[in-house]
VOPAGU-2260 file (C-alpha; in pm, 1 decimal, decimal comma):
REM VOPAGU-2260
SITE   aa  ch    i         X         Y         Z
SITE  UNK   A    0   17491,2    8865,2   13680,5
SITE  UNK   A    1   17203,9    8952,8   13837,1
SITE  UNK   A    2   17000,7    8768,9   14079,1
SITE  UNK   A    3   16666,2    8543,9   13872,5
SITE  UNK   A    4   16426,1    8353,0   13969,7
SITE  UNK   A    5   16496,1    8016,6   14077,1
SITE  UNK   A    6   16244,1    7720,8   13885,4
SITE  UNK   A    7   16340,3    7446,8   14083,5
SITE  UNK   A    8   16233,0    7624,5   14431,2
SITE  UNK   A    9   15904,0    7805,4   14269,8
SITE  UNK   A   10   15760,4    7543,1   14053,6
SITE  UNK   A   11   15887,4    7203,0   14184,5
SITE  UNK   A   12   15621,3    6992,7   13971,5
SITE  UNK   A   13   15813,8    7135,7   13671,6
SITE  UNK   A   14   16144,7    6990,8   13764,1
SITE  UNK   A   15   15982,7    6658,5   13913,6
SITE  UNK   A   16   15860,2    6641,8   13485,7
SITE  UNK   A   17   16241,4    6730,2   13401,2
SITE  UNK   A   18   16393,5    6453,0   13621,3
SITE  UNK   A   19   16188,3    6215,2   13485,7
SITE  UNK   A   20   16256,2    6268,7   13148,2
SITE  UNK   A   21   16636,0    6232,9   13265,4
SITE  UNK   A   22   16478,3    5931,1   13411,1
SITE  UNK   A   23   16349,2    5761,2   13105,8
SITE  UNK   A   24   16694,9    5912,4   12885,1
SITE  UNK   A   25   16895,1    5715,6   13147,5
SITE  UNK   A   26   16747,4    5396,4   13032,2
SITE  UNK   A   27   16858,8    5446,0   12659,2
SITE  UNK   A   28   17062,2    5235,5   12433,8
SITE  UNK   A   29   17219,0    5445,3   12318,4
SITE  UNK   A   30   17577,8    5461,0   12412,8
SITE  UNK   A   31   17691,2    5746,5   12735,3
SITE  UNK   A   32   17991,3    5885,9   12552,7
SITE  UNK   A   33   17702,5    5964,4   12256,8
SITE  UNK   A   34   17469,1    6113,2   12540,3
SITE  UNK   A   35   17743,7    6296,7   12643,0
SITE  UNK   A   36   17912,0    6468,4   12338,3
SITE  UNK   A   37   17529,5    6595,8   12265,9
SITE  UNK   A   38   17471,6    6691,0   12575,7
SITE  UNK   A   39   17796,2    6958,1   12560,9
SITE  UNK   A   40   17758,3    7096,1   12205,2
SITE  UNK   A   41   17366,7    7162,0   12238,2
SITE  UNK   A   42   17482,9    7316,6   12515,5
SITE  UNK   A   43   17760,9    7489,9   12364,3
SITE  UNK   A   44   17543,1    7628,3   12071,5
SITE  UNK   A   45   17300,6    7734,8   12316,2
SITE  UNK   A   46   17575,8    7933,0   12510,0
SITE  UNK   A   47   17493,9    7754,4   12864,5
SITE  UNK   A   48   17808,6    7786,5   13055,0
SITE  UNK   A   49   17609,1    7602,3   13322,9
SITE  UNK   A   50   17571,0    7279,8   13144,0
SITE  UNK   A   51   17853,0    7254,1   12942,8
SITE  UNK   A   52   18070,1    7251,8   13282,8
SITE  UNK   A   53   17834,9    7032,9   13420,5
SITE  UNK   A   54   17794,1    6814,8   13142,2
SITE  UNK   A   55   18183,5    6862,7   13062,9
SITE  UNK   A   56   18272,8    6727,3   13413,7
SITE  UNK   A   57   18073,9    6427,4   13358,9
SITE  UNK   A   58   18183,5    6314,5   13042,7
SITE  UNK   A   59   18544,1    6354,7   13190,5
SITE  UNK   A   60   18440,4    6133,7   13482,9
SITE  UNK   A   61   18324,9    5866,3   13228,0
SITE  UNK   A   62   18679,0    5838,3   13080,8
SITE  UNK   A   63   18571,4    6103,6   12763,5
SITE  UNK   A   64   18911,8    6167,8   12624,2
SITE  UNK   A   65   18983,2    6569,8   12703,9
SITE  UNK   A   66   19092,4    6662,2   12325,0
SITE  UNK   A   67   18707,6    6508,5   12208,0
SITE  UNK   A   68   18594,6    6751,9   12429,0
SITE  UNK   A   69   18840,1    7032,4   12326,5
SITE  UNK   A   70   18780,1    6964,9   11965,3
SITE  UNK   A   71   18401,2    6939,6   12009,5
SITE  UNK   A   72   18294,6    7289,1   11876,0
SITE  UNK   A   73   18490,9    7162,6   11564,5
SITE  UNK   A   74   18374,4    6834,8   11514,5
SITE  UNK   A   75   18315,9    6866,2   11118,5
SITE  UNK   A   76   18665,3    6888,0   11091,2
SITE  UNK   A   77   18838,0    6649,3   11324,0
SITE  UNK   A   78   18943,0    6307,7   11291,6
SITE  UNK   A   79   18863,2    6265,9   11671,5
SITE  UNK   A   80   18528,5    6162,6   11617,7
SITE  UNK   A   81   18347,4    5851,8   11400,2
SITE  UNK   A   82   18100,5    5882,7   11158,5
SITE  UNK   A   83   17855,0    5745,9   11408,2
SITE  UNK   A   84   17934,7    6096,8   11636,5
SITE  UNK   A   85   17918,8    6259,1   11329,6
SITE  UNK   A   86   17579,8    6204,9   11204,2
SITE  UNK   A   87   17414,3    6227,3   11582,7
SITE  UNK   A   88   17643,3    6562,0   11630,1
SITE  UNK   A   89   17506,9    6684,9   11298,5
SITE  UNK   A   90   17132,2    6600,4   11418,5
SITE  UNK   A   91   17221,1    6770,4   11764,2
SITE  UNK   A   92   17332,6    7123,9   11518,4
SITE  UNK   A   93   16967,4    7121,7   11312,7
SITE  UNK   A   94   16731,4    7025,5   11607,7
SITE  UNK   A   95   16887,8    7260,7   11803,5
SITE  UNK   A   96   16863,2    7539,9   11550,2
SITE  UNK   A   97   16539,4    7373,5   11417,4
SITE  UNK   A   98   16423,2    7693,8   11312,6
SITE  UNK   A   99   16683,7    7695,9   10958,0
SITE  UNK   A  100   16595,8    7376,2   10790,8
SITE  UNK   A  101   16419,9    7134,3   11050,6
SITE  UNK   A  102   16579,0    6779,0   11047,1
SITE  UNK   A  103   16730,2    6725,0   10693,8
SITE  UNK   A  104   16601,7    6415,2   10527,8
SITE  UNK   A  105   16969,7    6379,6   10445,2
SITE  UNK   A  106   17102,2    6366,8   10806,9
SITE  UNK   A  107   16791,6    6163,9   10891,8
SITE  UNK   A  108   16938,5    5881,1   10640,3
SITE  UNK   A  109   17259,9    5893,9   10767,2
SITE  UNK   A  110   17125,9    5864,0   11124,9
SITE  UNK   A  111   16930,6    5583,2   11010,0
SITE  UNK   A  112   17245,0    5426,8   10907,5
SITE  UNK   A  113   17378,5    5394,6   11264,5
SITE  UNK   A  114   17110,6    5377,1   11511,1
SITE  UNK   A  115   16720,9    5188,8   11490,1
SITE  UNK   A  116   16415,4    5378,7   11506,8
SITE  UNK   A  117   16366,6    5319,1   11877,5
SITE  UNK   A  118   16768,9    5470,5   11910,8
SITE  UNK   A  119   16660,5    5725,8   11685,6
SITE  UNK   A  120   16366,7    5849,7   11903,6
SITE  UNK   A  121   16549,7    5855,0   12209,1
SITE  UNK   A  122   16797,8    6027,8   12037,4
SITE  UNK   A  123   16583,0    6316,6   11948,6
SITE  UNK   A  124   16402,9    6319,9   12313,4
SITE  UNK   A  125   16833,2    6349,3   12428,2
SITE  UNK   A  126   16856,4    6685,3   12231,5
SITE  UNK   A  127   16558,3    6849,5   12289,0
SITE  UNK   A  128   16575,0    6779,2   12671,8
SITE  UNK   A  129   16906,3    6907,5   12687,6
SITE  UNK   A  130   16780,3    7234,0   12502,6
SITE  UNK   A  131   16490,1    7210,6   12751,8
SITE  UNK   A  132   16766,8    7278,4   13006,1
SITE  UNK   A  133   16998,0    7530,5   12828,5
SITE  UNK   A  134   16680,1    7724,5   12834,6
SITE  UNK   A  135   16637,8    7674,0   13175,4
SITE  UNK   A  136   16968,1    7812,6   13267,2
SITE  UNK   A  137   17062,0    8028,9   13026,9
SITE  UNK   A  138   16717,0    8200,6   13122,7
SITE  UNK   A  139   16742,1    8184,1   13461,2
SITE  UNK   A  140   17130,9    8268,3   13482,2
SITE  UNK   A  141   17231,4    7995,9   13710,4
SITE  UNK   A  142   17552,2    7936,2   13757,0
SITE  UNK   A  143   17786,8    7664,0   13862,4
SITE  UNK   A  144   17930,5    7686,2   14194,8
């Protein structure tokens, strides 16, 4: 891959905005393993190698169970997961392709049925910073060392 620019380096101020929002997300009730599992399959729609081995490694170091993670990409399907995951991995899937149908009202209610509003709105600030950052490196072709 070629050689790109490097954000971090070139506009600091941009990245000081980034870490705090990882800042503020840190603070969240809403459970790691959660943070986690839509932290790798925004990524992994967004095709960001960079994060989902990042992101990958950490959820591993948190005790993530390695066949969540393998089965991830194919969480409709698998028993691995609880209808809690479910509904917040479903919400990851339209925000991050918010272009199709926006945020259904009917994965909204079933969101609803899990989490409070406050939960809900961190929630939402989760995925979209975590898109914020696939488009970061997908953009700028970093790559894990």
């Amino acid at each position: 891959m070629e050689k790109r620019i490097n954000i971090q380096e070139l506009e600091p101020k941009a990245y000081e905005a980034m870490f705090a929002m990882e800042k503020y997300l840190s603070t969240s009730s809403v459970d790691r393993s959660i943070q986690e599992l839509i932290k790798i399959r925004a990524s992994q729609i967004n095709g960001c190698a960079y994060c989902i081995d990042l992101h990958t490694q950490e959820a591993l170091g948190r005790g993530e169970d390695q066949r969540r993670i393998f089965a991830l990409s194919a969480w409709k399907e698998s028993a691995l997961f609880t209808a809690q995951e479910k509904a917040v991995l479903q919400m990851t899937e339209e925000i991050s392709f918010i272009s199709r149908n926006g945020l259904t009202s009917e994965t909204y209610d079933r969101v609803k049925e899990f989490f409070t509003d406050n939960e809900i709105a961190q929630i939402i600030m989760q995925i979209g910073t975590i898109n914020m950052w696939n488009r970061i490196a997908v953009s700028t072709q970093l790559v894990q060392e």
